[in-house]
N, C-alpha and C positions, 0 to 999 in steps of 0.2 A: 812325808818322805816318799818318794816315787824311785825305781828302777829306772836307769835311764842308759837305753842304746851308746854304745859309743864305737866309734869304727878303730879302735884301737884297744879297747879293754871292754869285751863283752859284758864282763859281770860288775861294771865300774855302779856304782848308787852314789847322787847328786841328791841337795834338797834343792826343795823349788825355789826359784827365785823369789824373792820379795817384793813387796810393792815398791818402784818407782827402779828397780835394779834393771839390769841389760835384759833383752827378750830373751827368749833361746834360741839357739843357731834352726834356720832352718835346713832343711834337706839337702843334702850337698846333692853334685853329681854321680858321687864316687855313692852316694846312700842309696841314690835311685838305681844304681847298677850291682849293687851288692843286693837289694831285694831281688832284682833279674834273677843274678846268679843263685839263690837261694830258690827263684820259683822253679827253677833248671834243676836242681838238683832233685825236687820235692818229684817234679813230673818224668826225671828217671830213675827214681826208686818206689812210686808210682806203677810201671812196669816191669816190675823187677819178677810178680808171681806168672803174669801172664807170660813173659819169657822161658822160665822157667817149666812152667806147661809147654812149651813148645819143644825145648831143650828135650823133654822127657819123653818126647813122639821119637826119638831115637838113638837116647844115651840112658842108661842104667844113672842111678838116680847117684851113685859114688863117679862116676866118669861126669857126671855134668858136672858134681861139688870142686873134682878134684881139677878137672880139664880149664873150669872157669878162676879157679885160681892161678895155674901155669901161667894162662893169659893174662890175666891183672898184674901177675907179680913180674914177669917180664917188661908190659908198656912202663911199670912204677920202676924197675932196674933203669929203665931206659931213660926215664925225664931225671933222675937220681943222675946217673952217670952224664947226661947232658947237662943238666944245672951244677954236675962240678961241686956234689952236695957231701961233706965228709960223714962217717959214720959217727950218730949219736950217741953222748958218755954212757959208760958202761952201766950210768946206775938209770938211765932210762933201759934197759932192756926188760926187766920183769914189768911194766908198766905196757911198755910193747908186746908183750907175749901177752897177757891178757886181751890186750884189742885184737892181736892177732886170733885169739880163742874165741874169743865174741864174734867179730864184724866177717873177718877172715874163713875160721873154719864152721864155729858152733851153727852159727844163725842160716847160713848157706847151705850146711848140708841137715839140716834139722827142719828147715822150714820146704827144701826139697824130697824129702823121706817124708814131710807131711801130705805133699801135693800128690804125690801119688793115688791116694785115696781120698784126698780132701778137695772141693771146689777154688777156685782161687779166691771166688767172692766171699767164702766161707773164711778161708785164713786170711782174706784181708781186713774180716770185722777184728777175729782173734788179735791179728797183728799190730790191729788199730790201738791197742791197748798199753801201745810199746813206748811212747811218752809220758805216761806216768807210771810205767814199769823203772825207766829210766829212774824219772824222778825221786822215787819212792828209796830205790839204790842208790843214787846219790846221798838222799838225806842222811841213810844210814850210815854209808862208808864215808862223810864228813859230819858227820854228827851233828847235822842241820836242824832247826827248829821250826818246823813249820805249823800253820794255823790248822785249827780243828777241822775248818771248812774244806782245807785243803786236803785232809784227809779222810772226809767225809765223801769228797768229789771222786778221790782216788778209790775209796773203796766202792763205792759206788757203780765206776766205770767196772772194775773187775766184776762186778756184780753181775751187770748188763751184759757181758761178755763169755762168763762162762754160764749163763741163764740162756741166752742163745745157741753157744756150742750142746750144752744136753739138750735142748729143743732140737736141734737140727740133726742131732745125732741118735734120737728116739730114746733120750730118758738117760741117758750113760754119755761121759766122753771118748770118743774112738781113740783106738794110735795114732791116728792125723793130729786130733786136739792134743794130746800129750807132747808130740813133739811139737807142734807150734807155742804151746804153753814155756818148752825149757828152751826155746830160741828164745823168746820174751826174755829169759831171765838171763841167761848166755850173751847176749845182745844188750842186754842193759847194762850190764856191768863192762861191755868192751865199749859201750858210747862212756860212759863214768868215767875210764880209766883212760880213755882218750880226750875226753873233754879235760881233764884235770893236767894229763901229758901237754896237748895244746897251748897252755900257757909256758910252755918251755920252748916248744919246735911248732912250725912253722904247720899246721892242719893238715897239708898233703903232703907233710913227709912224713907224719906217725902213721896215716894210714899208706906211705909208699912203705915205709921202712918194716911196718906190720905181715906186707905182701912177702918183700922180699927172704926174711926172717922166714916164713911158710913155703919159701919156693920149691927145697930143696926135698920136702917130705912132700910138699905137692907133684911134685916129678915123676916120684917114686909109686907114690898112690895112684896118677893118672894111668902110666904106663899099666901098673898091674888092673887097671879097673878096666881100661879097654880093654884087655886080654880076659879077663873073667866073666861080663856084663856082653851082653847083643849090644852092637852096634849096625840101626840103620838110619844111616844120613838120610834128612830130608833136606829142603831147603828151610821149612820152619825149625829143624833142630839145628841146623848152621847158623841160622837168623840170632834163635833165641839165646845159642851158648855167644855170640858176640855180643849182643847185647847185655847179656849177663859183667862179662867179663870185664867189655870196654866201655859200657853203660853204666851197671849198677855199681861194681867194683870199684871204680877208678875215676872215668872223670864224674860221674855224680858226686861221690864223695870228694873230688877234687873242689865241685863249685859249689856244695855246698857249704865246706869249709872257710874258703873264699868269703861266700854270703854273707855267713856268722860273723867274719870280721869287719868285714865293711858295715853292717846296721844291728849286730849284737845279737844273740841268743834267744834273750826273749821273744824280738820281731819273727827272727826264723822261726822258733817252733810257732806261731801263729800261723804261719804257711804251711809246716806241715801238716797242720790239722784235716785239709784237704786231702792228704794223700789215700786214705783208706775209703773215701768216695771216687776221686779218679781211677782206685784201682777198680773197683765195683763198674766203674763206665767201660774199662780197657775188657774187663772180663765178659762184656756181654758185647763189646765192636769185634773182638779178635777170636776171642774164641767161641760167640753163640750161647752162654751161656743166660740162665733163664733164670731172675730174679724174682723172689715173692718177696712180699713186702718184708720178711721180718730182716731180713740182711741190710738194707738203706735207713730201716728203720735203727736196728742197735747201731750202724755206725752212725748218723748223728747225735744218739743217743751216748755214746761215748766220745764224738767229738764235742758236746756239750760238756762233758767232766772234763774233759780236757781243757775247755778253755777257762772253766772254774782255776783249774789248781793253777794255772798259769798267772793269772790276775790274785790268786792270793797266797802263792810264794814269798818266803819271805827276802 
């Protein structure tokens, strides 16, 4: 029995064909452009830390969390009220409030309170780890049964990962590792509870309707957080809070939503596997920063467990 991609039901499982039975469909056009949209996605959330370091050259680390949500939740009101989109039944809203907790607040202002003191190459090994953080969550809150190996790969990768955090932090995890550690777990559980929402509504409206749900106390937080935090505009903290907002936020998670459904779940996270190396590229093109080997070395070191558990999910 094989997983098999479908541009209509992610998690759809097919047996294989038999001898002398029809081939299998090959590659539509719609399959070759949902991989696009999916590599699009991987490559702006990709730079999503290196932004973020930018953002922080001139906004307190609550006015980038808060400022880049106003933004997000705004452009997601705006495609909502232009696509004419009614609000979702009531009994999706605790499902939405969790992504909103995850994707929305936790992971954005957790993994920003980390950057402050942490390298971006540093939290983007840590971060790398957020695929079978995911996973691991999933199994548990569906009570999935997965293989030994699979969870041999997973404990594994966490292995590699927090072996490099105390390496790199002289013997101890800093407050940077802690909070990149509960974005991990913050974040896994708002991709779980989105992925699972997903099969009800449509990918870019749980993560619009996520925004817009956050707007209202995003508002509130922004306003007082400029008023309380230094603010000095640069053109890299203008740069990086947009690209936060209308990059990472919104249409990233727009197309890679999109992705997911045009060539399935499985394929996509095989894409993402890259992104904790591309971010390790952006953090030494943008911001100069100065790799030794052990940071290239644990991320394909965990993107190796990563592609384990993926090929022996069940």
């Amino acid at each position: 029995m094989r997983v098999k991609d479908s541009a209509t039901d992610p998690n759809a499982i097919a047996v294989d064909s038999p001898a002398g039975a029809a081939p299998p469909r090959v590659a539509s056009p719609r399959t070759g452009g949902g991989t696009l949209l999916a590599a699009l996605g991987v490559a702006a959330f990709s730079l999503t830390f290196p932004a973020t370091a930018w953002a922080l050259e001139g906004l307190g680390p609550w006015s980038v969390t808060t400022c880049r949500m106003v933004l997000a939740g705004l452009l997601a009101g705006a495609c909502l009220l232009a696509g004419r989109v009614p609000p979702p039944p009531r009994r999706h809203l605790l499902p939405l409030l969790a992504v909103a907790g995850g994707t929305v607040v936790g992971f954005p202002l957790l993994t920003t309170l980390a950057l402050r003191t942490s390298s971006t190459s540093h939290a983007a090994v840590v971060v790398g780890l957020l695929p079978l953080t995911t996973a691991a969550y999933s199994a548990v809150r569906t009570r999935t049964r997965h293989s030994r190996t699979f969870w041999a790969a997973a404990l594994t990768g966490a292995a590699v990962v927090i072996a490099f955090a105390v390496r790199e932090s002289g013997g101890r995890p800093t407050t940077g590792d802690l909070f990149l550690f509960g974005a991990l777990l913050v974040c896994a559980a708002g991709y779980s509870e989105g992925g699972r929402l997903a099969r009800e509504l449509p990918g870019w409206q749980v993560i619009s309707w996520a925004l817009v749900l956050c707007l209202p106390v995003a508002a509130a937080g922004a306003a007082l957080s400029l008023l309380t935090e230094p603010v000095h505009l640069t053109g890299h903290a203008v740069a990086g809070l947009l690209w936060l907002a209308a990059g990472s936020q919104f249409v990233g998670l727009w197309v890679w939503y999109r992705g997911m459904a045009a060539i399935g779940v499985a394929r996509a996270s095989q894409l993402q596997l890259a992104q904790p190396l591309l971010t390790l590229v952006w953090s030494v093109l943008l911001l100069g920063e100065r790799l030794g080997p052990a940071a290239p070395a644990a991320a394909v070191a965990v993107l190796v467990c990563i592609g384990v558990t993926q090929r022996t999910r069940s």
